[in-house]
C-alpha positions in Angstrom: 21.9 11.2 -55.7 22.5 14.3 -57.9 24.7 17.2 -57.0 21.7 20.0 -57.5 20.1 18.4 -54.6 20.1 19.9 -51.3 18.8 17.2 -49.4 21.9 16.8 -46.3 23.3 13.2 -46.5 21.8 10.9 -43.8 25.0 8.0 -43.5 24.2 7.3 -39.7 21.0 5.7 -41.5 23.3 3.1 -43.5 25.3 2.3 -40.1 22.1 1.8 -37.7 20.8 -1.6 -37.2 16.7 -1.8 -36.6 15.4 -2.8 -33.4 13.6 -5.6 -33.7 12.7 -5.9 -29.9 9.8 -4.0 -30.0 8.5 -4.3 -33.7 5.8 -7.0 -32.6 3.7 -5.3 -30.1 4.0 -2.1 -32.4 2.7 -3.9 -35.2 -0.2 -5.3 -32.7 -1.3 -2.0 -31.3 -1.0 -1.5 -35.4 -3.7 -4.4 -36.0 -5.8 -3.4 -33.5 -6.0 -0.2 -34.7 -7.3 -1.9 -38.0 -4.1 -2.1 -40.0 -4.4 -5.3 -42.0 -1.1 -7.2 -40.4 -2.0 -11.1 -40.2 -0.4 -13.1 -37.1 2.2 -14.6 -39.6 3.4 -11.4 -40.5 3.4 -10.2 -36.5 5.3 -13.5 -36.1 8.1 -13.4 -38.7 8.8 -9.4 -38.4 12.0 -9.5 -36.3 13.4 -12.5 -38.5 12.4 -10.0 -41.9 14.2 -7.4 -40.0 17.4 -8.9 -39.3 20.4 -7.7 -40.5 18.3 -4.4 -42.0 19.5 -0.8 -41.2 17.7 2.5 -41.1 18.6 3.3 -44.7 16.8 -0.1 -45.5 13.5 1.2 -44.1 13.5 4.6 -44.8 13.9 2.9 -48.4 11.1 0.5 -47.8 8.7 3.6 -46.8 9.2 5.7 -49.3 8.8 3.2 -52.1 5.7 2.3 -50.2 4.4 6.1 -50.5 1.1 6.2 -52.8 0.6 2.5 -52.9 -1.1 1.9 -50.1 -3.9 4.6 -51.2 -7.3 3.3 -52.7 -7.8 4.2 -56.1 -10.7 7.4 -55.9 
């Protein structure tokens, strides 16, 4: 964080827990769809998800921005 920023501070992110109910048929409507997600990774997503909050995936995304591209 830098004070010239004006981006608002999000701390509900920090205190929310991820659902992890839901996260395996999301990731298999994901699949079929033709995103690459094995059956292990369908399998093990609520355990990789416990104990993460919102901040951790709103983290996870943006460090995940420009990587998934093919090089052109």
């Amino acid at each position: 964080m830098v004070p010239e920023s004006n981006m608002p501070a999000y701390p509900w992110l920090q205190e929310n827990a991820l659902g992890t109910s839901d996260i395996q048929a999301k990731m298999r409507a994901l699949k079929a769809m033709g995103h690459p997600y094995s059956d292990e990774e369908i399998n093990n997503a609520p355990a990789e998800l416990e104990g993460k909050t919102e901040m951790d995936a709103m983290i996870a995304y943006l460090q995940s921005l420009g990587r998934s591209m093919k090089a052109q």
